[in-house]
C-alpha positions in Angstrom: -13.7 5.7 9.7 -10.6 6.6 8.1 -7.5 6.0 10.4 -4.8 8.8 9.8 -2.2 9.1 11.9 0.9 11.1 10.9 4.3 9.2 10.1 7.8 10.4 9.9 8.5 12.9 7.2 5.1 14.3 8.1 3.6 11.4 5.4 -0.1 10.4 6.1 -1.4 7.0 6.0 -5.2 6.3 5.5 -6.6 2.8 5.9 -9.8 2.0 3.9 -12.8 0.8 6.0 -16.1 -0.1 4.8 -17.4 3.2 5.3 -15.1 4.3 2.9 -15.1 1.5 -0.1 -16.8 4.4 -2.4 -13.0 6.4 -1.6 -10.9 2.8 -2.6 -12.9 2.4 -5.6 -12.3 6.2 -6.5 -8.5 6.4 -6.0 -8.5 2.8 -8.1 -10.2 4.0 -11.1 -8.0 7.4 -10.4 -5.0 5.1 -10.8 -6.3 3.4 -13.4 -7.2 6.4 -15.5 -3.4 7.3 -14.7 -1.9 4.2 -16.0 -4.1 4.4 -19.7 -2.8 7.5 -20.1 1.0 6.3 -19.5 0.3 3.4 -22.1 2.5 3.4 -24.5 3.9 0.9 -27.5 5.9 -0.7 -25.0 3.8 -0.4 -21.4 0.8 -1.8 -21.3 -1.8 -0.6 -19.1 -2.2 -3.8 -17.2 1.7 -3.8 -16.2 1.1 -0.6 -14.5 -2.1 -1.2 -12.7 -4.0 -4.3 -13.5 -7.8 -3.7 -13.6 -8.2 -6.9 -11.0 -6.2 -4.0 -8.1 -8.1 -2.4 -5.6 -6.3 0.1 -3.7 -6.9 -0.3 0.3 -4.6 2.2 1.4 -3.1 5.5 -0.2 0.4 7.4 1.0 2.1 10.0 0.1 4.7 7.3 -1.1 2.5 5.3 -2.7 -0.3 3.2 -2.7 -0.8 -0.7 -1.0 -3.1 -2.7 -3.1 -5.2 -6.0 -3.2 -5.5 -7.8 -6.5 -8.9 -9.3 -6.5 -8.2 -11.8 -9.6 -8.2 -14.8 -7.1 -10.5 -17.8 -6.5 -13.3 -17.7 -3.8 -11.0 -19.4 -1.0 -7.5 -18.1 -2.0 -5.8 -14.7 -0.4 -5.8 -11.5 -2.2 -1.6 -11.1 -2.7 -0.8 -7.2 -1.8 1.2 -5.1 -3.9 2.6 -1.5 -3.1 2.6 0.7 -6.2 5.0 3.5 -5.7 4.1 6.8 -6.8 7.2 7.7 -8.3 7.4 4.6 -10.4 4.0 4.5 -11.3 5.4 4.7 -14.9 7.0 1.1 -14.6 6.1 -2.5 -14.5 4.1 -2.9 -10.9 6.7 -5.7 -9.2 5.6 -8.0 -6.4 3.3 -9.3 -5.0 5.0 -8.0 -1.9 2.7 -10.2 0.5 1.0 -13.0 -0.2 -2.2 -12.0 1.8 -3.5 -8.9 3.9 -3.5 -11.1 6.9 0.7 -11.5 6.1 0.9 -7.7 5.7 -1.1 -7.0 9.0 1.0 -9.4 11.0 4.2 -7.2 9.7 2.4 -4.5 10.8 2.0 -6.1 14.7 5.4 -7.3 14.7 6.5 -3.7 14.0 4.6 -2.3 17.0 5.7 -5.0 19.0 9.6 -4.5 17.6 9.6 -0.6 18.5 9.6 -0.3 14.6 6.4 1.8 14.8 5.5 3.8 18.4 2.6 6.5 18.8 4.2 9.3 20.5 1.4 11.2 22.5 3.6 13.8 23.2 3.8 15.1 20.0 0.7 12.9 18.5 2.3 11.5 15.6 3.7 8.0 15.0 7.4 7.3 14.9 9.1 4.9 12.6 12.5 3.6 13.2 14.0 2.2 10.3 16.8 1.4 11.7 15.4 -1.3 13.5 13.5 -3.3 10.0 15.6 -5.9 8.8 16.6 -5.6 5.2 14.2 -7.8 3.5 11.1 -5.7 5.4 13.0 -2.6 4.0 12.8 -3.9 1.0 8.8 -4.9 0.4 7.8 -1.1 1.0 4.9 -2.6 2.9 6.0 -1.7 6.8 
């Protein structure tokens, strides 16, 4: 199932299960695609989006991806690419596993940071509340 819940500014987030690994590994050769046809003399195609990145979820922001280049027993550091400066060097990693980036994601709920609203069905986000360095890895 694809979990899609609506955030503030109206942006949907969808989170990859294994139902859907056929729709990861279409929106990561998508990206890929994109980032062969930025290349240039001075980007390479592996700065932008490194062939070893699958993407697990998509945004309208941007797109939170796990870079598979890693032994058998080490995490997969996650990187958010952001859509607007796809045209860049990807920076990061901004966690250094998904388990990292899913306990953000608990401490959020538990902070207030994230509440489903049933009475208008959507989820709020309060940034206000994030401290600056979770502001700052695009991953909450």
């Amino acid at each position: 199932a694809v979990f899609d819940k609506t955030f503030k500014a109206g942006e949907k987030f969808k989170l990859s299960s294994h139902a859907r690994m056929r729709e990861a590994i279409e929106q990561t050769q998508f990206k890929r695609n994109l980032a062969e046809t930025l290349a240039d003399d001075d980007l390479d195609t592996e700065d932008v989006f490194p062939a070893s990145l699958l993407s697990i979820t998509d945004m309208d922001s941007g797109t939170i991806c796990a870079d598979c280049a890693v032994d058998r027993d080490e995490p997969a550091r996650i990187y958010f690419e952001d859509h607007e400066e796809f045209h860049e060097t990807l920076d990061g990693p901004h966690a250094q596993s998904f388990g990292q980036m899913v306990e953000w994601w608990i401490e959020a709920m538990d902070r207030g940071i994230w509440q489903w609203s049933p009475e208008i069905n959507e989820w709020a986000f309060r940034r206000e509340l994030l401290t600056p360095e979770a502001d700052l890895n695009r991953l909450i």
